[in-house]
SEMI-561485 format. One line per 3 residues: number of its first residue (from 1); their letters; for each residue x negated, y, z of C-alpha. Coordinates in Angstrom, 3 decimals. Layout:
BEGIN
NUM	a	X,Y,Z  ...
***
This chain:
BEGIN
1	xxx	-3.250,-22.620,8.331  -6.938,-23.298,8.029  -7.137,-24.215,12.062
4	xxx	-4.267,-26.960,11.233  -6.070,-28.404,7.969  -9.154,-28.506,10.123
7	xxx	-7.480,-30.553,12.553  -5.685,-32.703,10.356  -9.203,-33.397,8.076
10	xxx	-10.605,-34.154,12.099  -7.727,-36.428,12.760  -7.762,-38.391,9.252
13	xxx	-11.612,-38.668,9.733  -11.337,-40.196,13.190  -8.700,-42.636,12.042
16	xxx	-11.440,-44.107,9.334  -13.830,-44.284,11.812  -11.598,-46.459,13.805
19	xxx	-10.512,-48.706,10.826  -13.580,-49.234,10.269  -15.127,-50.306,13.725
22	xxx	-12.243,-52.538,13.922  -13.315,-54.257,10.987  -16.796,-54.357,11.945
25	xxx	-16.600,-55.420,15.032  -14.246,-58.834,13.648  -15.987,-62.263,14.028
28	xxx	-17.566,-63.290,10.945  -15.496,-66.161,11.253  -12.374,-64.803,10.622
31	xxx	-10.304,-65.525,8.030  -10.043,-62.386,5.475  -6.234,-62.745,5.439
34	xxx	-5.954,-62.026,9.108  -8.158,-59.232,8.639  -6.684,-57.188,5.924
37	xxx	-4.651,-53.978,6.423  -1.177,-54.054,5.416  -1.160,-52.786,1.906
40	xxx	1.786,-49.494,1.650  3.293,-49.310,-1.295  2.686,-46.844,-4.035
43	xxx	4.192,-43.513,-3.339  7.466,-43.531,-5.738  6.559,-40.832,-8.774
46	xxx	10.246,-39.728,-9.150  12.777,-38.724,-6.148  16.575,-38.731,-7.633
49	xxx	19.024,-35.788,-6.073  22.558,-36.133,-7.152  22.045,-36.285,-11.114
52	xxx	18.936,-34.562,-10.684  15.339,-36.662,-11.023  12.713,-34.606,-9.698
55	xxx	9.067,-35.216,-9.968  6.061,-34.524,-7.613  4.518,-30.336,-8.342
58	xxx	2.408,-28.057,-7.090  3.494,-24.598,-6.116  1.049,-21.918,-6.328
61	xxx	0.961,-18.554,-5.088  -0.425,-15.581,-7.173  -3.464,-13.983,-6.119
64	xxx	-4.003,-17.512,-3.780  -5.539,-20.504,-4.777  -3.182,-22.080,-2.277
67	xxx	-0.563,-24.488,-3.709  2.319,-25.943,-1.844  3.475,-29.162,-2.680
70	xxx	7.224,-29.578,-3.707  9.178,-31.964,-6.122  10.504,-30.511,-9.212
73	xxx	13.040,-30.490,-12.075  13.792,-28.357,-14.888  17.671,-26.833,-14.724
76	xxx	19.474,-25.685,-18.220  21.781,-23.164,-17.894  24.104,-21.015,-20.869
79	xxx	22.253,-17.394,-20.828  25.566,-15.697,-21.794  28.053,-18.306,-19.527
82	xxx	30.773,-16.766,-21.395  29.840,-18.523,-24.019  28.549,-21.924,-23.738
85	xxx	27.051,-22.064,-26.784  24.719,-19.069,-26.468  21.167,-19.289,-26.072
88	xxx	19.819,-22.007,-23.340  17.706,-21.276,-20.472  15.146,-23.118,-18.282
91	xxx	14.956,-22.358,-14.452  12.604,-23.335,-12.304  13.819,-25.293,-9.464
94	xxx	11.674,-26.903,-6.461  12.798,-28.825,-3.261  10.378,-29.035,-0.144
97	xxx	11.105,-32.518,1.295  11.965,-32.811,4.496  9.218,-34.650,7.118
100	xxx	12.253,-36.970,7.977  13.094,-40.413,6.130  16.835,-39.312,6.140
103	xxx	17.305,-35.593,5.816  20.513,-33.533,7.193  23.393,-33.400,4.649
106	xxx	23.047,-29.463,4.375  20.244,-27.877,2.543  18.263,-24.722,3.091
109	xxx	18.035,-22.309,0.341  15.600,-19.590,0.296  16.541,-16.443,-1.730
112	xxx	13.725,-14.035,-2.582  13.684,-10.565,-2.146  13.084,-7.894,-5.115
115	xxx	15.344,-7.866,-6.997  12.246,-9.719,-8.910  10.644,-11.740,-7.159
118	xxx	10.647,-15.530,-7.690  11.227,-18.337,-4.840  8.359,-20.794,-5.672
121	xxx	5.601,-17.987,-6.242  6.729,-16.972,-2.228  6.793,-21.145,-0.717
124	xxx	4.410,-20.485,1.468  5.799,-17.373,3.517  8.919,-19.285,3.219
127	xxx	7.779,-22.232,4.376  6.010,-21.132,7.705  9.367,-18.944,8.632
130	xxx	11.415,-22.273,8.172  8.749,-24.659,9.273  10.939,-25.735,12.366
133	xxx	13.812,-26.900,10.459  12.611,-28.843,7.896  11.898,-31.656,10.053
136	xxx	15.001,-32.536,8.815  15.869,-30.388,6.125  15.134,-30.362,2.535
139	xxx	14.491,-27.015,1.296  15.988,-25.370,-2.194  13.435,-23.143,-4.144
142	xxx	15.095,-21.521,-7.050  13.743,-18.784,-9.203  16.363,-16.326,-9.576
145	xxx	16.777,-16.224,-13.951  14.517,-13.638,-14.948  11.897,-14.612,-12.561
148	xxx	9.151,-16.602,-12.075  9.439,-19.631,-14.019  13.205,-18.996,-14.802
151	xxx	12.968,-17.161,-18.315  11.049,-14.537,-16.748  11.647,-11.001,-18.511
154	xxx	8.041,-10.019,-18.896  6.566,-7.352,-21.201  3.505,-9.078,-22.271
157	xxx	-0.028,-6.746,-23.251  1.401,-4.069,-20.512  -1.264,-2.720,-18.543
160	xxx	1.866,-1.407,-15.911  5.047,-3.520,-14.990  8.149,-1.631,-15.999
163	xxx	9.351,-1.289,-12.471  11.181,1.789,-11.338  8.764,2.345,-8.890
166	xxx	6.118,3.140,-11.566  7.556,6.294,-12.936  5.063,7.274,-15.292
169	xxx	3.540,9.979,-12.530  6.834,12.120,-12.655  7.438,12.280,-16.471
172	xxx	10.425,10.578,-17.800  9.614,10.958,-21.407  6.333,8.222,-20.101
175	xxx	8.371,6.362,-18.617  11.185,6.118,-20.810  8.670,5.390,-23.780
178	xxx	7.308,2.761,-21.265  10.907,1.248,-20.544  11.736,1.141,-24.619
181	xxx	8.290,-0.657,-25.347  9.315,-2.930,-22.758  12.811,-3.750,-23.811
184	xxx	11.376,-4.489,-27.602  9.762,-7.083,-25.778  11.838,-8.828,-23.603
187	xxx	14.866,-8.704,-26.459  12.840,-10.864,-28.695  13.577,-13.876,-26.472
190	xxx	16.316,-13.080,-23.933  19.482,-10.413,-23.593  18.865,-8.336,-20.495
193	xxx	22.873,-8.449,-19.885  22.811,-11.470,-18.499  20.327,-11.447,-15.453
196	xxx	22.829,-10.164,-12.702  23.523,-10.777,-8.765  26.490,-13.302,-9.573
199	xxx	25.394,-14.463,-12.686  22.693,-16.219,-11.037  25.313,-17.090,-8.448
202	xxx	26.861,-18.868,-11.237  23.118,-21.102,-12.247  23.058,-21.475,-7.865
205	xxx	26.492,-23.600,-7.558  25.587,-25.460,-10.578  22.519,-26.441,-8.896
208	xxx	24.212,-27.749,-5.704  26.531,-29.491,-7.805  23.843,-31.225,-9.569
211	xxx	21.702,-31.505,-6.601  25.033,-33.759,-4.831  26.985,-30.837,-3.388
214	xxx	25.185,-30.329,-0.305  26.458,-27.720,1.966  24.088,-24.740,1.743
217	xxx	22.262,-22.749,4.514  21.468,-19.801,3.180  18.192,-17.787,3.886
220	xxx	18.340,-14.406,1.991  15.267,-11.697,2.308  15.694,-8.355,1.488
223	xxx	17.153,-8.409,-1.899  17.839,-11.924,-1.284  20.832,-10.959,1.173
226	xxx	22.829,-9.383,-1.442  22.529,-12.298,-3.543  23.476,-14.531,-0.131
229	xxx	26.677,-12.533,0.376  27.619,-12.783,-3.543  27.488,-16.013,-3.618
232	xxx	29.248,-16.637,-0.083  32.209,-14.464,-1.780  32.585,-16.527,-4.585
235	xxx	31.933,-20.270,-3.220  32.696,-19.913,0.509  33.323,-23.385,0.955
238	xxx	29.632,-24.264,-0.137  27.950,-22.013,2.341  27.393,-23.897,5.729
241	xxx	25.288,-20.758,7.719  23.776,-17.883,6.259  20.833,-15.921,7.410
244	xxx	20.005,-12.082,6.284  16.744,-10.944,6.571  16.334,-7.392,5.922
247	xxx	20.091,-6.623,5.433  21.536,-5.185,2.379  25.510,-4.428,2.679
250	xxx	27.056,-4.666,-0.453  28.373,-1.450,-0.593  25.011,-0.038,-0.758
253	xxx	24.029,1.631,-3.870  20.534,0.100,-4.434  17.778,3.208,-4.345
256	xxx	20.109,5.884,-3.393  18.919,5.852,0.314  15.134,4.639,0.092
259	xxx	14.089,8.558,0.580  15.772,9.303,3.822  15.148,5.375,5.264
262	xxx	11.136,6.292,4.385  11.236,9.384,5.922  13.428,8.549,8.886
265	xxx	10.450,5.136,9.763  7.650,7.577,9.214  8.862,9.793,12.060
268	xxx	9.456,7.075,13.995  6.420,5.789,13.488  4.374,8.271,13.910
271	xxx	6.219,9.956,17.104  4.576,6.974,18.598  0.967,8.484,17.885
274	xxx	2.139,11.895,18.951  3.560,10.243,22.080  0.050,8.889,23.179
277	xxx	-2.608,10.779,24.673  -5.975,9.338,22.789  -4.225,9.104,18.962
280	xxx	-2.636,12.638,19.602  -5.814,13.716,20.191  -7.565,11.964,17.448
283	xxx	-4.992,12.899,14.594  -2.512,15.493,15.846  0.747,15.115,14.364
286	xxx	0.396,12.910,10.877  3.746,13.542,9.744  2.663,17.324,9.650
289	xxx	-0.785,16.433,8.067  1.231,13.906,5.416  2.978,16.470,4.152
292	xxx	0.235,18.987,4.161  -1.685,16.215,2.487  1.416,16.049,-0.112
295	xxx	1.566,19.889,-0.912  -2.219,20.009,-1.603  -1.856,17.490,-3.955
298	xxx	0.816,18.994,-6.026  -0.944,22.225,-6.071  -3.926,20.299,-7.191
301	xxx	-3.432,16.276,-8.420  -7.095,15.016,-9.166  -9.101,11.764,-10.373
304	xxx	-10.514,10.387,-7.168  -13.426,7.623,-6.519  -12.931,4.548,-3.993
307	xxx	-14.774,1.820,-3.879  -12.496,-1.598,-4.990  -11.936,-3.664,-1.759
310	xxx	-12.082,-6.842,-3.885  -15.174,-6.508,-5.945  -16.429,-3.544,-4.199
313	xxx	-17.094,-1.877,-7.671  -16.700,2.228,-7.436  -12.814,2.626,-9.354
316	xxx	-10.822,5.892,-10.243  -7.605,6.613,-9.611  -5.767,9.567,-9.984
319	xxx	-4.024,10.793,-7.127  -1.452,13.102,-6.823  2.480,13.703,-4.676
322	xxx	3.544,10.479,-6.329  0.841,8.387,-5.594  0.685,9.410,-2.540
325	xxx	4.524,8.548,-1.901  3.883,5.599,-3.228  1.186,4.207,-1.352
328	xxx	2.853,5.390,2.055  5.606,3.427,0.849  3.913,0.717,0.356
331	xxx	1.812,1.242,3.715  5.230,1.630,6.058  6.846,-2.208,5.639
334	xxx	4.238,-3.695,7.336  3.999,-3.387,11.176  -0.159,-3.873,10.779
337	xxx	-0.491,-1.450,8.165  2.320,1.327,8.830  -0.827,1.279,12.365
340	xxx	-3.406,2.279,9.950  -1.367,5.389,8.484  -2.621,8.146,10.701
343	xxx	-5.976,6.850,10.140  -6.006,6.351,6.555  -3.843,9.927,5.945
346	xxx	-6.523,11.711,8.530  -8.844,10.832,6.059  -7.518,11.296,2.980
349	xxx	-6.227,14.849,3.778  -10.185,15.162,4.828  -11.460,13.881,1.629
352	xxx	-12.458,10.096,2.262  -9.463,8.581,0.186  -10.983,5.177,0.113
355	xxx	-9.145,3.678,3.397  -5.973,4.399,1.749  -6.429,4.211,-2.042
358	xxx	-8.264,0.784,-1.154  -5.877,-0.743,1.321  -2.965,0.349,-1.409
361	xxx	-5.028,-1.620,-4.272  -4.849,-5.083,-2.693  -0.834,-4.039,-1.800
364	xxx	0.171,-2.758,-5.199  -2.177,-6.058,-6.774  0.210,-8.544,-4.680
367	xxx	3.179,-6.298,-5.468  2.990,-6.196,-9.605  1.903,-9.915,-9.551
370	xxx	5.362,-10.819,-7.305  7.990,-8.751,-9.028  9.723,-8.822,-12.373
373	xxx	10.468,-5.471,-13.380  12.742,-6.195,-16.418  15.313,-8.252,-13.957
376	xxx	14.929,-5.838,-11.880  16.159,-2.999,-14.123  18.830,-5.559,-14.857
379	xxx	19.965,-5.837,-11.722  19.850,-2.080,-10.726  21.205,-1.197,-13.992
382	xxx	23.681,-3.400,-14.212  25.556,-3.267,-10.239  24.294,0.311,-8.599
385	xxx	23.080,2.957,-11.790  26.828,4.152,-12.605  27.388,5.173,-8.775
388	xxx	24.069,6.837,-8.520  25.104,10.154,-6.315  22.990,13.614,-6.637
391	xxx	20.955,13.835,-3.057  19.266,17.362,-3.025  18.658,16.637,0.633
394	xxx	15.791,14.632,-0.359  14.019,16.885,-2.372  11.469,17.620,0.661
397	xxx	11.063,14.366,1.787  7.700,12.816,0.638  9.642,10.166,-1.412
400	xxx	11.748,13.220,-2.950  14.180,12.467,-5.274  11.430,10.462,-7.245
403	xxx	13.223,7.259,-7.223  17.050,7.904,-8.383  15.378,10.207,-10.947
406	xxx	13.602,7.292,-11.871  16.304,4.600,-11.916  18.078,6.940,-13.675
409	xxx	15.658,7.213,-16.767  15.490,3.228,-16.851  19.002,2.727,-16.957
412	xxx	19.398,5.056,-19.761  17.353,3.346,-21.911  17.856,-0.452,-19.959
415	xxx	21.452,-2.825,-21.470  23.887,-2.859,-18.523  25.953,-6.035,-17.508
418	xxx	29.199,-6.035,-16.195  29.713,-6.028,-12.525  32.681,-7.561,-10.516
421	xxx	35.365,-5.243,-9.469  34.741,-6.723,-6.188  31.241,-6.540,-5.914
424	xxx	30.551,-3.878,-3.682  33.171,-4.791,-1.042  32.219,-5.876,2.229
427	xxx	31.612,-9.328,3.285  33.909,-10.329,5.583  33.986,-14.149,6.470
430	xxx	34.015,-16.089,9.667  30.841,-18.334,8.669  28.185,-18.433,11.147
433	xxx	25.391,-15.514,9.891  22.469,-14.230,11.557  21.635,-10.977,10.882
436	xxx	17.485,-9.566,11.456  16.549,-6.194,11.109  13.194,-4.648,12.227
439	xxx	12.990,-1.616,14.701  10.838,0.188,11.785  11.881,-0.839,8.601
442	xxx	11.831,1.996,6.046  13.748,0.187,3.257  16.878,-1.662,4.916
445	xxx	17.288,0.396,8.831  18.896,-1.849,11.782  22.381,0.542,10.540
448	xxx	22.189,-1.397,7.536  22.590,-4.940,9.685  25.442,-2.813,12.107
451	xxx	27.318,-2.059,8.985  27.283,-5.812,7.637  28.554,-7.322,11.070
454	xxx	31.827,-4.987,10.899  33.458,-7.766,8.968  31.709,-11.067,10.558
457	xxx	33.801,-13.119,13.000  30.911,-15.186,13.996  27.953,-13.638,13.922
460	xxx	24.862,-11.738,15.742  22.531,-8.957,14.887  18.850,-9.333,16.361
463	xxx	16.436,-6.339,16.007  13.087,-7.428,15.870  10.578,-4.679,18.675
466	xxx	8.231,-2.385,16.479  8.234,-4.655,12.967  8.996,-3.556,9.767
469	xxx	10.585,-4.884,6.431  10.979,-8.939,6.484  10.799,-10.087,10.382
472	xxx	12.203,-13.577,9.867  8.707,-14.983,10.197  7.546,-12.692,13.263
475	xxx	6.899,-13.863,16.996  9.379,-16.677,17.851  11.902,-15.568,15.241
478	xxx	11.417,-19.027,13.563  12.287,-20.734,16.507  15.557,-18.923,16.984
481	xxx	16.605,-19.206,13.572  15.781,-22.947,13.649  18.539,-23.215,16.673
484	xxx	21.225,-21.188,14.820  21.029,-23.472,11.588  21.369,-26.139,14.095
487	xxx	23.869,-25.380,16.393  25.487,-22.491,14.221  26.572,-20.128,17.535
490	xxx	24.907,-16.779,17.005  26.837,-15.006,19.852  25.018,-17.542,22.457
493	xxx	21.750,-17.992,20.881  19.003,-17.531,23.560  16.884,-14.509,22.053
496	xxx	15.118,-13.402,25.269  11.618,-14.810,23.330  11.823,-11.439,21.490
499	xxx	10.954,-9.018,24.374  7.934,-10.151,23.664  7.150,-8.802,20.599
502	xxx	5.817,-5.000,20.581  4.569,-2.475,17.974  1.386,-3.239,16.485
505	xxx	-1.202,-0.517,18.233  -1.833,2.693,16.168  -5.411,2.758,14.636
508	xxx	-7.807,5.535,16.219  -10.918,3.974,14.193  -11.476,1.412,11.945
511	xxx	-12.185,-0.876,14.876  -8.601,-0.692,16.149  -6.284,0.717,18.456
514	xx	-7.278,2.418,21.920  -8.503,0.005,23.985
***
């Protein structure tokens, strides 16, 4: 992005350079009226949508002092719709204009991933996946209720989000004294009951209604595909195409598998270190060392020094099994820095736990900045805790049985909402959807994307070469998905460009791969 603002500040610098030669080199005898430039007129400060008047914003992006600009409008939606006279709520709702003077009918919608993250706090990742098509479509940012700037259910003076992922180092008493202080919080101003999948369904059609009734292309990431399929279910005649990014089938019970998908990339992953000569040589087998690494450390969890990658002050953390799962969590959705896991575990296991600890900082930072833990625990709580299944098969796995244990200890103390009988059915429509998986992923596996496209008439599954979790925006992926919005036939689409994507190298050093 900085090479294009470079160019454009080159381009708009030239063009003044022109004007002004032109004007310079006009005989003095010319009259100024055949001189002057044509005078535009004034930008208009309001753009009306339907019933909808939106005004000029700025989007920013936490931990970024980058802003993306947008046009935007308060929406006021019933928190309980049951009851329309319950407590109001304010979501926040952007639209990235099109770069044409007459957009398409249809409108893309970008739903974020999570559950917990917000839609206008991720613009800008959204924006350079669908770059292509908005050069003649408007673009729907709406923050999920509970997030971002929709009523966000925050638990202010918290030093730790209340995220199921944080589980209090292994101790549910910790954590379920953090999940209560939490609650306290968010019940002073908003009933945790209400921030569900289809409620927010419910706030989405309103919006298109109010926005004119556009026809919707949806473009759901992670999280953001079970909200995609909800709302298809319910308001199939809204839905134009549908994209899934990082599929989640709605029969899933959200958490139950994360320990076996982990384990089952990290094998993957690192067979391809044990498979070449130099890294096998250099680190052995990694999945062995990991979990040598992981028994040492619950024989012995310990306060450990790194120095801060962003302000490069010496920091403590302490760093034991959970942790550690944790931050090769954390490590595996990303093709760049799943490469740096032998490295960074070679390390660790030989006492330098800064490469890891340090790269895991700046993750985590972005992480607890991005997500909403209280509609998360919602969510969970509300559509997946009552089916959660024992799974002593994942007691060895470095993930364990951490995370069900811990879902389970927020959802005793979280409020559940009431779930359709019907939600965890599988789609089935003849609408055009893309599915994307990548090879890697260790949250939602390519099986997840096979299972969805069992009960799609019209649709194709891509698998994205060696990437991880989220591949709408890798290689020429953006191209492709541009033509399927266009010309909505999946089962012809030319995908050939993605042969050319490949694994991202495995680290040997910290000056990369092998060369």
């Amino acid at each position: 992005m900085g090479v294009a603002v470079a160019i454009a500040v080159a381009i708009l610098a030239a063009n003044h350079v022109t004007h002004r030669r032109k004007a310079a080199d006009t005989p003095a005898a010319a009259s100024p009226a055949a001189t002057a430039a044509p005078v535009k007129p004034a930008r208009p400060a309001t753009w009306k949508l339907g019933t909808l008047t939106l005004t000029a914003c700025e989007l920013g992006q936490p931990n970024s002092g980058q802003t993306t600009a947008a046009w935007c409008a308060p929406f006021e939606v019933p928190e309980n719709r049951d009851d329309p006279a319950s407590r109001k709520i304010s979501l926040r709702l952007a639209v990235v204009r099109s770069n044409a003077e007459v957009a398409a009918r249809d409108m893309l919608v970008f739903l974020a991933g999570g559950p917990g993250q917000a839609a206008t706090e991720n613009a800008g990742p959204a924006i350079a996946a669908l770059d292509p098509l908005l050069a003649h479509r408007n673009l729907l940012l709406l923050d999920q209720r509970g997030t971002g700037g929709s009523h966000p259910l925050s638990c202010k003076n918290e030093e730790k989000p209340a995220t199921p992922d944080d589980d209090a180092e292994g101790d549910p008493d910790k954590l379920k004294a953090e999940i209560t202080r939490c609650l306290a919080q968010v019940e002073k101003n908003a009933d945790p009951r209400f921030y569900t999948t289809t409620i927010a369904a419910q706030d989405l059609e309103d919006v298109r209604k109010a926005l004119g009734a556009p026809s919707f292309d949806l473009v759901g990431v992670s999280y953001g595909t079970r909200m995609a399929q909800q709302y298809l279910m319910r308001y199939p005649d809204a839905v134009r195409s549908v994209v899934l990014d990082g599929v989640v089938p709605n029969s899933l019970v959200l958490g139950e598998d994360f320990a076996q998908n982990l384990d089952d990339a990290l094998k993957a992953q690192f067979a391809r270190c044990t498979a070449d000569a130099e890294c096998h040589k250099r680190f052995g087998d990694p999945y062995q060392t990991l979990y040598q690494l992981r028994d040492a450390l619950r024989a012995n969890p310990h306060t450990v020094s790194f120095r801060d990658p962003q302000s490069y002050q010496t920091v403590q953390r302490r760093l034991s099994e959970f942790s550690l799962a944790s931050v090769v969590r954390m490590f595996a959705y990303s093709p760049v820095t799943a490469a740096l896991l032998p490295l960074s575990i070679d390390a660790a296991a030989h006492g330098d736990v800064g490469p890891l600890l340090g790269q895991a900082k700046l993750l985590s930072g972005d992480l607890a900045d991005t997500m909403n833990g209280g509609m998360q625990s919602s969510v969970i709580c509300s559509e997946d805790a009552d089916l959660f299944t024992p799974r002593p098969q994942d007691e060895h796995t470095i993930l364990g049985t951490r995370m069900i244990d811990a879902l389970t200890t927020v959802c005793s103390v979280w409020p559940h909402g009431t779930r359709p009988k019907d939600f965890h059915d599988p789609l089935k429509t003849d609408k055009p959807v893309l599915l994307l998986s990548g090879q890697y992923d260790p949250v939602t596996p390519p099986r997840y994307g096979e299972e969805v496209l069992k009960g799609l008439g019209n649709a194709r599954h891509l698998v994205a070469t060696g990437q991880g979790h989220n591949v709408i925006g890798a290689g020429c992926m953006p191209k492709i998905v541009k033509h399927f919005v266009e010309d909505l036939q999946p089962k012809t689409l030319d995908a050939s460009c993605l042969e050319r994507l490949q694994p991202t190298p495995m680290f040997i050093d910290f000056n990369g791969a092998t060369p």
